[in-house]
C-alpha positions as CSV (number, residue, x, y, z in Angstrom):
1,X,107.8,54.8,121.6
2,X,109.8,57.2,123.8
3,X,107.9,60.9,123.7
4,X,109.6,62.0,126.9
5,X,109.4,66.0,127.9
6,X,112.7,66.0,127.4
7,X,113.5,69.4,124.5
8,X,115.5,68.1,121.3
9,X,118.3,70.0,121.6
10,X,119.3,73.3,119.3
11,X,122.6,73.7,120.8
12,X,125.5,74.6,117.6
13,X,127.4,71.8,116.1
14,X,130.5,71.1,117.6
15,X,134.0,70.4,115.4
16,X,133.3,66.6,114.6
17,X,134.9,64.7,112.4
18,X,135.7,60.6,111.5
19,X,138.8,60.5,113.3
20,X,139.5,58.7,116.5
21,X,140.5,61.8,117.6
22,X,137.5,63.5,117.0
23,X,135.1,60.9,118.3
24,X,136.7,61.2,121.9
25,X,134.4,61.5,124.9
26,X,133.5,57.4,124.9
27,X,131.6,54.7,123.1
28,X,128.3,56.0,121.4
29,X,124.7,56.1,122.6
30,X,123.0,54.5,119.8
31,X,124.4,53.2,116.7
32,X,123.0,52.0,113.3
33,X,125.1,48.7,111.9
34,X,124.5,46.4,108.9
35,X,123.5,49.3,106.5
36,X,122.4,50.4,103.9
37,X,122.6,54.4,104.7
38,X,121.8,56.8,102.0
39,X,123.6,59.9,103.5
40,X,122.2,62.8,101.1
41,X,125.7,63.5,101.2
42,X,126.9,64.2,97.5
43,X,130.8,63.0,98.0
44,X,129.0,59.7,100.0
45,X,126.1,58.8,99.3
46,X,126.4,56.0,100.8
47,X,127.3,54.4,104.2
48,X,126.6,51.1,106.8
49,X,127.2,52.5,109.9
50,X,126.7,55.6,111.6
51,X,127.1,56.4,115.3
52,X,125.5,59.1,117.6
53,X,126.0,60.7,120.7
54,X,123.8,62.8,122.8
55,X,121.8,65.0,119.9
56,X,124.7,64.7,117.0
57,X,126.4,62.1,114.3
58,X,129.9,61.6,115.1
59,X,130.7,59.0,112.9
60,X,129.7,57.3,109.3
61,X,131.8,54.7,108.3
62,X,131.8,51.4,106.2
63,X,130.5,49.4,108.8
64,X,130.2,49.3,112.9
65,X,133.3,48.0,113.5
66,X,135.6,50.3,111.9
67,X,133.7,53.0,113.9
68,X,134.8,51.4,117.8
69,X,132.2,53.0,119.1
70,X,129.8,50.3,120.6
71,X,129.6,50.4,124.4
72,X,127.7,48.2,127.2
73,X,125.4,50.7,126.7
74,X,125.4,51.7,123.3
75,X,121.8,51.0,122.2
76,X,122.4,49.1,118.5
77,X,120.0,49.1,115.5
78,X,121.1,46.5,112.7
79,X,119.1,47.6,109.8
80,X,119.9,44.3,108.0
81,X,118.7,45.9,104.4
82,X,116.7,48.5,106.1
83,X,117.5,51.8,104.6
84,X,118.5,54.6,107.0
85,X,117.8,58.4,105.9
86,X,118.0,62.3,107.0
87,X,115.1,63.1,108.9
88,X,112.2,64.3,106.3
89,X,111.4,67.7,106.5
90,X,108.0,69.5,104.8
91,X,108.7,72.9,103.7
92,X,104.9,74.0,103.6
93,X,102.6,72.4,105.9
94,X,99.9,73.3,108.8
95,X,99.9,70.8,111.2
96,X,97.5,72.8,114.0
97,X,95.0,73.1,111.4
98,X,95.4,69.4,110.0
99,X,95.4,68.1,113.4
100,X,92.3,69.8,114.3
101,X,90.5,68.5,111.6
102,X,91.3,65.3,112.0
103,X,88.8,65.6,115.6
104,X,86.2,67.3,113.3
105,X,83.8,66.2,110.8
106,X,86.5,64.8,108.4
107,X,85.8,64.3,105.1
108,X,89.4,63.6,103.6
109,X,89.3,60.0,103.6
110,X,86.4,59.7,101.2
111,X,85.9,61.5,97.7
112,X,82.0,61.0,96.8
113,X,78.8,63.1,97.5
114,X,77.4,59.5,99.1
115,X,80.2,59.1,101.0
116,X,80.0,62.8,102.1
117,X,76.4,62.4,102.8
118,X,76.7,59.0,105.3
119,X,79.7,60.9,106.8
120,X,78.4,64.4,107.8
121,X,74.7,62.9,108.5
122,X,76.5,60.6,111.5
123,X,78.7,63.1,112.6
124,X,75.9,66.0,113.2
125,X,74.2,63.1,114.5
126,X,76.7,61.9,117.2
127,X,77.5,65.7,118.2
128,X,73.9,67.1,118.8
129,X,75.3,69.7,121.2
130,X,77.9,71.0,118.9
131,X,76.3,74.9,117.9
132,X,78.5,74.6,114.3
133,X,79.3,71.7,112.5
134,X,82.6,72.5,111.3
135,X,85.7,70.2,109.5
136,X,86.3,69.6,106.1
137,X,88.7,67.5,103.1
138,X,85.9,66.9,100.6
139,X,86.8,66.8,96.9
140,X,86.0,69.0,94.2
141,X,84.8,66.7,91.6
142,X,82.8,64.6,93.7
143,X,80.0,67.4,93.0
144,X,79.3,68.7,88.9
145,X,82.0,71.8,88.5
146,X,83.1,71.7,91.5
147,X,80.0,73.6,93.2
148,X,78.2,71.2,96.1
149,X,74.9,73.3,97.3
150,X,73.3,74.4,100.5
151,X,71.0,72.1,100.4
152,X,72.6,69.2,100.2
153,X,73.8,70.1,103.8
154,X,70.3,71.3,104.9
155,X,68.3,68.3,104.5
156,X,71.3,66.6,106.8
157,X,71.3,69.3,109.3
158,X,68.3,71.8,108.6
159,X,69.0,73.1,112.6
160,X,72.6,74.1,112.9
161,X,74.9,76.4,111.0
162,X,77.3,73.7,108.7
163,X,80.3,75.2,107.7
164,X,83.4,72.6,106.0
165,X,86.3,73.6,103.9
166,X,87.4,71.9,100.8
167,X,90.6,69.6,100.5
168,X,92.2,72.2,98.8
169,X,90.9,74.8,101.6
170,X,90.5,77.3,98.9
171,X,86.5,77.5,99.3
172,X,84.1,76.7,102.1
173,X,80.3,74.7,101.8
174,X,78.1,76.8,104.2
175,X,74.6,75.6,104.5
176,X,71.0,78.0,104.6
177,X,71.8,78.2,108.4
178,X,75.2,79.3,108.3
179,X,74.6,81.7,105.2
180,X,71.9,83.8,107.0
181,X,73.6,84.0,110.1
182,X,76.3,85.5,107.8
183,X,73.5,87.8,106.2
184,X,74.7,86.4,102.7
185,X,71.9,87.5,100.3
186,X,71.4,88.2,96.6
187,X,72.2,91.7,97.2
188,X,75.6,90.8,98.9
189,X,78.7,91.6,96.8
190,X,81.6,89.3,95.8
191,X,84.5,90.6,98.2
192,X,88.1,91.9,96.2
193,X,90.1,88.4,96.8
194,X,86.8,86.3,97.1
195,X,83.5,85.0,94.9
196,X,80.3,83.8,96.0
197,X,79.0,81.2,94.1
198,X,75.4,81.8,93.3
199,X,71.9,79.9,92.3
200,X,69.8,80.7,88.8
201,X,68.1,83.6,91.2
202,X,71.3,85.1,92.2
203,X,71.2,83.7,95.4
204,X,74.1,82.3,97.5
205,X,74.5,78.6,96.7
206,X,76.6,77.7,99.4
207,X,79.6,77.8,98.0
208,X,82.5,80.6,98.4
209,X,85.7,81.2,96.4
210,X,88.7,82.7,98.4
211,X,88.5,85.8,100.7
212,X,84.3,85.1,100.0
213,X,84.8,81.9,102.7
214,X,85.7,84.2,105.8
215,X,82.8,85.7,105.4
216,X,81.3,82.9,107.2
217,X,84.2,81.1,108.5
218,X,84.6,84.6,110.8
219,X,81.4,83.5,112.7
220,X,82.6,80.1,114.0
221,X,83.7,79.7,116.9
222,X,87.4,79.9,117.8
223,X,88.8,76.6,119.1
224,X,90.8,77.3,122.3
225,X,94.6,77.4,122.8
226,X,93.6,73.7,124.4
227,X,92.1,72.4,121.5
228,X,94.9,73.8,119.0
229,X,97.4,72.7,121.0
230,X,96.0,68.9,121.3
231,X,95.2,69.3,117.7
232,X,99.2,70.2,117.6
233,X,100.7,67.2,119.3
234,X,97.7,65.1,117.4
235,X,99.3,66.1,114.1
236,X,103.0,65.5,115.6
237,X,102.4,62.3,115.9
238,X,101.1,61.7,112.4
239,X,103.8,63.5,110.7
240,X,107.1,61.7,112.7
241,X,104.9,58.4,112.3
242,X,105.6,59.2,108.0
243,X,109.4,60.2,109.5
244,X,109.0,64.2,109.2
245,X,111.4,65.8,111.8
246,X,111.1,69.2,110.9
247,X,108.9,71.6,109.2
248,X,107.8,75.0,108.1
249,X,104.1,76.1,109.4
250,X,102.5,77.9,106.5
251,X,100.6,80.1,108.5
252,X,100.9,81.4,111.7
253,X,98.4,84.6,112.4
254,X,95.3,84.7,112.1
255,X,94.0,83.8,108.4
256,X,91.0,84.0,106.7
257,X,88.7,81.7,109.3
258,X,91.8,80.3,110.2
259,X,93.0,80.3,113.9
260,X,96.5,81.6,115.2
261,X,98.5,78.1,115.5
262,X,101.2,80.1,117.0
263,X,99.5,80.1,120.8
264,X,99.6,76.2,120.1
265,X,103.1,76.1,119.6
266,X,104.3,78.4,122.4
267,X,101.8,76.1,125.0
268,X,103.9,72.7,123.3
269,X,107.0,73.9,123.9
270,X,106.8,75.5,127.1
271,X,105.5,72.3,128.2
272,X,108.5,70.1,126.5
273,X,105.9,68.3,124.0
274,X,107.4,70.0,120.9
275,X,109.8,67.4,119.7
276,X,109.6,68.6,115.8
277,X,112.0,71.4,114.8
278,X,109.6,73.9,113.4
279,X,110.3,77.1,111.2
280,X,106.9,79.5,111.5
281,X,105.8,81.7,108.6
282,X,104.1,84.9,109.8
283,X,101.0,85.5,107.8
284,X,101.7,88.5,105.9
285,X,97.6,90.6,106.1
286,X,96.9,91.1,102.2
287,X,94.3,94.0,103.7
288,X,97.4,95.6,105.2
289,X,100.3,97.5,104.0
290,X,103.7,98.3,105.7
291,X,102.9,99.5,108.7
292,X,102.4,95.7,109.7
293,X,106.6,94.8,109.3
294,X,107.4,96.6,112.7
295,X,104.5,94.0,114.2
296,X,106.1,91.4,112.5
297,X,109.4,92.0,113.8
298,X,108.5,91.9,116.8
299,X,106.3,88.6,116.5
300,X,109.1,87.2,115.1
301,X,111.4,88.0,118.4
302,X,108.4,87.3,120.9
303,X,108.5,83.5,119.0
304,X,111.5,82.5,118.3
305,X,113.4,80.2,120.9
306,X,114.1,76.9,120.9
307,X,112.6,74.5,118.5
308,X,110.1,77.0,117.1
309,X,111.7,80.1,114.9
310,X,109.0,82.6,113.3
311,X,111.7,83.6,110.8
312,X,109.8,83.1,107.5
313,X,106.7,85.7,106.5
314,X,103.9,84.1,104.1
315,X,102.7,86.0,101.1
316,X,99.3,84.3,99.4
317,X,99.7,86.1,95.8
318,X,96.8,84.0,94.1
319,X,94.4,81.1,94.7
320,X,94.3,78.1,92.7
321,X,93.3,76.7,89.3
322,X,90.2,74.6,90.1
323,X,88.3,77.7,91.2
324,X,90.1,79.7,88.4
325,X,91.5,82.2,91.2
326,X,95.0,81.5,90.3
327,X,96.8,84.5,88.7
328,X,97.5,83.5,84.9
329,X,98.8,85.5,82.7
330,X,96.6,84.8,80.3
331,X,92.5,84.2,80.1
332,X,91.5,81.0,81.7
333,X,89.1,79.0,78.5
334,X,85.6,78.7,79.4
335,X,83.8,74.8,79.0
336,X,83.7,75.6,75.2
337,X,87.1,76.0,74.8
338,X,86.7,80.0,74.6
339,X,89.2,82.4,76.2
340,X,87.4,84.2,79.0
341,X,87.1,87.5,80.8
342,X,89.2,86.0,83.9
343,X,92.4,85.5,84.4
344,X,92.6,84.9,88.3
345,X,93.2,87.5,91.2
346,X,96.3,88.4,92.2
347,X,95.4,89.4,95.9
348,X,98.6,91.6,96.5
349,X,99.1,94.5,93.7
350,X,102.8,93.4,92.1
351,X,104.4,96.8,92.6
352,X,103.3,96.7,96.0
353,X,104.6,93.5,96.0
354,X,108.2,94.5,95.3
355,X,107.7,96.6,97.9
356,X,106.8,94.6,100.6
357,X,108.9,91.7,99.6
358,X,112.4,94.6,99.0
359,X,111.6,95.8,103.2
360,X,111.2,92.3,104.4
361,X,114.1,90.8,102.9
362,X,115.8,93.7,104.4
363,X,114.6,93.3,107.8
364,X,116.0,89.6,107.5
365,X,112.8,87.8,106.7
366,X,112.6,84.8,104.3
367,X,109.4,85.1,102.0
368,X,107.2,82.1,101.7
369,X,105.6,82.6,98.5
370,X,102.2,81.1,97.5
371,X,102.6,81.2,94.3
372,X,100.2,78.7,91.9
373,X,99.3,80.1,88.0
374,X,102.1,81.5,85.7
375,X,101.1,84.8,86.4
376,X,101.2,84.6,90.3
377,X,104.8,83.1,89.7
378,X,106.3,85.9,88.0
379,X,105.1,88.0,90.3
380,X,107.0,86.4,93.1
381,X,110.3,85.8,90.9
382,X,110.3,89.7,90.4
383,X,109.3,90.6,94.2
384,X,113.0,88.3,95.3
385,X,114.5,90.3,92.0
386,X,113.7,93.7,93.1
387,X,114.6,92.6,96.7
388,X,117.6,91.3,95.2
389,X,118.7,94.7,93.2
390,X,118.4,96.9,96.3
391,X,119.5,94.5,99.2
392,X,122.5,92.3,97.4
393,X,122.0,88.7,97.8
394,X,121.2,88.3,101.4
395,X,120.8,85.2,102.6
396,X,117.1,84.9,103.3
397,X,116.1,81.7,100.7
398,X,113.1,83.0,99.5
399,X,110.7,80.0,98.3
400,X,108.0,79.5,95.8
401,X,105.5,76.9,96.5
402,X,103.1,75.1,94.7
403,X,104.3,76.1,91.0
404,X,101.3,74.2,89.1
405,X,101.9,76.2,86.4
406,X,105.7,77.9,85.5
407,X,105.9,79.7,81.9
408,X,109.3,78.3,80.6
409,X,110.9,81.9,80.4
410,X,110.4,82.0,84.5
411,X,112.6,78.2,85.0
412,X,115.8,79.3,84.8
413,X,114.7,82.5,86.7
414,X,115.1,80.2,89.8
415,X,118.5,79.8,90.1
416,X,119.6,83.2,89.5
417,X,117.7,84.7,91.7
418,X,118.5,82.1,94.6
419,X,114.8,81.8,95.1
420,X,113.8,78.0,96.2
421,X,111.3,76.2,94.0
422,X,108.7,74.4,96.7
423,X,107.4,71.6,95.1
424,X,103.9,69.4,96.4
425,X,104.5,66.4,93.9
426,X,101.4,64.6,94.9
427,X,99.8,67.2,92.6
428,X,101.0,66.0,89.6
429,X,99.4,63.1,88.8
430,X,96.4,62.2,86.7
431,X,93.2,62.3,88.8
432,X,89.7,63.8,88.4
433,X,90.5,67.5,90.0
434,X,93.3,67.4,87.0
435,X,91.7,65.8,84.2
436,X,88.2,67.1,84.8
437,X,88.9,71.0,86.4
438,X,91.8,72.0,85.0
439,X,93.4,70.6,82.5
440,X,90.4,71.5,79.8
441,X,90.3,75.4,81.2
442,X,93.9,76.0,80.9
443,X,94.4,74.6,77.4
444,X,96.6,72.5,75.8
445,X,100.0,74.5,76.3
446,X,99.5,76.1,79.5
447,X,98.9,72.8,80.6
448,X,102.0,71.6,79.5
449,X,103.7,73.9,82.0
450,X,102.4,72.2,85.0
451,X,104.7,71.1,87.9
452,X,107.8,71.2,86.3
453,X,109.8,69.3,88.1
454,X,112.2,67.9,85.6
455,X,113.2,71.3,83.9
456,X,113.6,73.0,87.5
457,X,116.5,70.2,88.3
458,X,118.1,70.7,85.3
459,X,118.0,74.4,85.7
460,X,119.8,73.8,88.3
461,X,117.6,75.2,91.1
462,X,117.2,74.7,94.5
463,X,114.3,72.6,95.0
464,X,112.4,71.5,98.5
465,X,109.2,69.9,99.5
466,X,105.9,70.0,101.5
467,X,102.9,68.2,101.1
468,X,100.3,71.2,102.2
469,X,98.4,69.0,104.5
470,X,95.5,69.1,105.2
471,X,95.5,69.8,101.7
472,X,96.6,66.5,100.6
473,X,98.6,63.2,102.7
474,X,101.3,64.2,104.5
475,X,103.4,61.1,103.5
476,X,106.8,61.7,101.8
477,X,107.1,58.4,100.4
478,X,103.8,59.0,98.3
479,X,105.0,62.1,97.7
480,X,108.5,60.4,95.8
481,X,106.3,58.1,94.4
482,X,104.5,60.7,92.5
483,X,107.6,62.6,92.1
484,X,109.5,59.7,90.3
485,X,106.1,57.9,88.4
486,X,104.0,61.3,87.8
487,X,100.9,58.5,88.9
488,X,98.9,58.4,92.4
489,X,100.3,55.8,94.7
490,X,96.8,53.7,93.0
491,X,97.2,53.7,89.8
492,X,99.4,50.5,88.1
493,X,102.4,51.1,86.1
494,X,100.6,51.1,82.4
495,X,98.6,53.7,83.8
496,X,99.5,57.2,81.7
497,X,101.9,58.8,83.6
498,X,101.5,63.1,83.6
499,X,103.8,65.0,81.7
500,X,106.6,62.1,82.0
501,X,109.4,64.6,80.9
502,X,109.2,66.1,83.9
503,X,109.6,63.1,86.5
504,X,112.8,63.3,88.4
505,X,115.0,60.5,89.8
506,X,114.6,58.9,93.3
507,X,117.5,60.6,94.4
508,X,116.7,63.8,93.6
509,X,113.4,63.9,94.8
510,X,114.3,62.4,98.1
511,X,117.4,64.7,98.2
512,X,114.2,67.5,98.1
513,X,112.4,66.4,100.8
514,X,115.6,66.1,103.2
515,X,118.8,68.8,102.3
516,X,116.7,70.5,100.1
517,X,113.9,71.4,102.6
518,X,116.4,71.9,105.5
519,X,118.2,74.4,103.7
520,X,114.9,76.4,103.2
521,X,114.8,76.0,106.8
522,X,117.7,77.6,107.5
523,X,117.9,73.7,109.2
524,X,122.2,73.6,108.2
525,X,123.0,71.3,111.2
526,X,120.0,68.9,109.3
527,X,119.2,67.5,105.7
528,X,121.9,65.1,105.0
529,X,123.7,62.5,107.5
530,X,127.6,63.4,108.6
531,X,129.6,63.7,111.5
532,X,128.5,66.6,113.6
533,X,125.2,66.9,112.3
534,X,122.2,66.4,114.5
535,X,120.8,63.2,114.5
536,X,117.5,63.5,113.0
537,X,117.3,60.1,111.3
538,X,114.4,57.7,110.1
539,X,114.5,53.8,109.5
540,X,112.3,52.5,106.5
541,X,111.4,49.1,105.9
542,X,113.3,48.5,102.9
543,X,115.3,50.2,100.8
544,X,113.2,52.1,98.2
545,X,116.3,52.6,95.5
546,X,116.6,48.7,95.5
547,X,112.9,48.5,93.9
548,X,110.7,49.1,90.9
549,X,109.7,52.7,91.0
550,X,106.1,51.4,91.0
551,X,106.5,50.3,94.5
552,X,108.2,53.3,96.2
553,X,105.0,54.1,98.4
554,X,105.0,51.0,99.8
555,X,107.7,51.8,101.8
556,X,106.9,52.3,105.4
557,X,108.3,54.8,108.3
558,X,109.9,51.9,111.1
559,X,111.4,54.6,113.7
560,X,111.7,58.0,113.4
561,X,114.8,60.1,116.3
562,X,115.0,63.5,115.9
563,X,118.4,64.5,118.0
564,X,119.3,60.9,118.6
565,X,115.9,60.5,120.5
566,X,113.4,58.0,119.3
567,X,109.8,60.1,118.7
568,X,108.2,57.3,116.8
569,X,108.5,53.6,116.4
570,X,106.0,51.2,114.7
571,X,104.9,48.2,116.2
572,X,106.8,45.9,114.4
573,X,110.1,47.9,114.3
């Protein structure tokens, strides 16, 4: 694996083309032979050659010989039915987060309250210096509604403050330790964007809702620039090991009990370990009004260089549907099947909204939209419309992601207003958080609505993709999977598939997570393979469009370049 120091180069595109003429300056440095190439490239989709030199493509052609490119030293990869493909890119993702989890007490790779129990017990146990026991990535349903308790994590560590975030990272599981250093009582009221869970006596349980987590998640200590920036190259490698070249960080600022990851990214690159191209999104401060743009501008300018641009702002409008703080537009149903008193939180105000949303787009900004119930997605759709009717069409690409639930008048709303539709497809699949939290407190129609992949692409809207880790894997291919089959990676084909109507094609999924992302972006020079595009490429093992669809997540990552330098390569590539 070569991870030299050496920066992936951002310089502009130069006039390439498939001519002889064009492809002067010598044979190539590296060229792929003995295709298949699925180019992304809607007038060629496909290829079995394609030659590089320095960072760009300056040649595709039928096959390696046509191209004359190969040199003494022309490094040469026969794929010999090895599918090369565009570089992935993950339009929603927070890698310094992810990758310092992954040195905490993680929790992700297991999904019961035994599991969670074994897990936490030896890892308070091999750190008995550590003043918090911090990580996260449990599951939701591995505890009755959703609600683990303090002290389930006091009889494992009765000594130390325990705080750890759910997979989701929606709500945090404090323990007595952590909630009194907090000074959480009975007395102790919910906060605006945020719920404490409480006990029969109206107690804290240990579990908080939303803007209720920072509450403790402020009193933890704050990992230093060191340890975000190893948790930064740590979570590099994972993500070009699944072939993702580029991405957009979801959140950089300083969140609710979440660290700045911008610090990180500033240390990586000044020290040439960057490799990824990264697009930052500026955490917009819901507590905050317009005074914080001019800061934001000049974030943005203080950031941007090189392989990192800060040219995206994120805007949480509502939580999620598990916890009921997604923004529906109607009453979620209570376990009887009665409407309720709650509809979710929409943590920004929607005229203030349009505001906010109108001055940003005019300052340049793309907005990054978390946007989950049907309610919270409106809200966004009219925010880029009332940006749109003052500004003109601008071209910021505004994008909505997660989309669990999209009321069918809002679909077509997409490509009109040239807002992106960011999908997570590993979400829509049949699994307990699904079947047990959600689906039976949204009701039959609204659940219906969910993740509606299919009628987006025949709207005809721009669609990207992300996977939200830490929330869930970062792995495109089991993203497609899901994408095409509506059914976890696990599950065999008889297995009912969710909402089948809205399954999309292999193509068009794939298409997502490559142009589609790296036109969100604003990646042009990226997303599909042609001459004078940079060469961020990835070989899998096979090619995936060749198979049953049951089998797509199979597919492995082989060697991952991003500008015509190799960042990753598996063992047996």
């Amino acid at each position: 694996m070569d991870l030299s120091n050496t920066p992936v180069s951002t310089e502009n595109a130069p006039d390439a083309g498939t001519s002889p003429a064009s492809r002067g300056g010598g044979p190539a440095d590296l060229v792929f032979r003995s295709g298949p190439v699925h180019t992304v490239d809607p007038a060629r989709s496909r290829a079995s050659a394609v030659a590089v030199r320095g960072d760009r493509i300056i040649a595709v052609g039928p096959d390696a010989e046509d191209l004359d490119l190969i040199g003494p030293a022309t490094e040469v990869v026969d794929l010999r039915g090895k599918l090369l493909i565009p570089g992935f890119q993950d339009a929603h993702v927070h890698p310094v987060g992810g990758g310092l989890e992954l040195a905490q007490c993680d929790l992700s790779a297991a999904d019961t309250a035994d599991a969670y129990r074994e897990l936490i017990g030896a890892y308070a146990a091999a750190h008995p210096d550590a003043p918090w026991i911090t990580g996260g990535g449990w599951s939701l349903e591995a505890f009755p509604g959703g609600m683990p308790t303090r002290e389930f994590l006091d009889a494992l560590v009765p000594d130390r403050p325990v705080y750890l975030v759910n997979r989701d990272h929606h709500g945090g599981w404090a323990n007595s330790r952590a909630l009194e250093r907090a000074g959480l009582t009975a007395a102790t009221p919910d906060p605006a964007d945020g719920r404490i869970e409480r006990d029969a006596d109206g107690r804290p349980s240990g579990m908080l809702q939303e803007g209720a987590m920072r509450l403790v998640a402020d009193l933890v200590p704050e990992p230093s620039v060191a340890e975000r920036t190893a948790g930064l190259l740590r979570a590099q490698r994972l993500l070009h090991s699944y072939g993702v070249t580029a991405w957009q960080d979801a959140m950089l600022g300083r969140g609710p009990g979440v660290a700045d990851a911008a610090p990180a990214y500033e240390a990586a690159r000044e020290a040439g370990t960057l490799t990824a191209r990264v697009r930052g999104a500026l955490w917009w401060d819901r507590a905050r009004g317009t005074e914080q743009i001019p800061e934001l501008v000049a974030r943005r300018a203080e950031l941007t260089g090189g392989l990192l641009q800060a040219t995206s702002i994120k805007i949480m409008q509502d939580g999620i549907a598990e916890n009921h703080t997604a923004a529906m537009l109607s009453p979620y149903l209570t376990a009887c099947g009665c409407a309720s008193d709650n509809s979710g939180i929409s943590f920004i105000d929607p005229e203030e909204l349009r505001t906010f949303v109108t001055l940003l787009d005019a300052e340049g900004f793309q907005v990054h939209f978390h946007a989950l119930g049907d309610r919270a997605v409106r809200e966004a759709l009219d925010a880029v419309e009332a940006a749109r009717r003052v500004n003109g069409h601008r071209d910021t690409r505004p994008h909505l992601a997660h989309l669990q639930v999209v009321h069918p008048e809002d679909i077509a709303r997409f490509r009109r207003l040239g807002a992106t539709a960011n999908i997570q497809a590993l979400w829509a699949a049949h699994e307990p958080q699904m079947d047990e939290l959600t689906i039976p407190f949204l009701g039959a129609q609204r659940a219906s609505w969910q993740y509606p992949f299919g009628d987006l692409l025949r709207s005809g809207a721009t669609m990207a993709a992300g996977s939200d880790w830490p929330v869930s894997s970062p792995d495109p291919l089991a993203a497609l999977h899901v994408a095409v089959n509506r059914r976890v990676p696990e599950d065999p084909p008889s297995a009912p598939a969710f909402l089948p109507e809205q399954r999309i094609d292999l193509g068009a999924a794939l298409a997502a997570y490559t142009a589609g992302s790296a036109y969100v972006n604003h990646l042009d020079e990226t997303g599909t393979i042609q001459p004078g595009k940079l060469a961020d490429l990835v070989v899998l093992d096979r090619d995936p469009f060749d198979g049953p669809t049951d089998a797509i997540a199979t597919t492995r990552v082989l060697q991952t370049f991003v500008g015509g330098r190799r960042v990753h390569a598996a063992d047996d590539a």
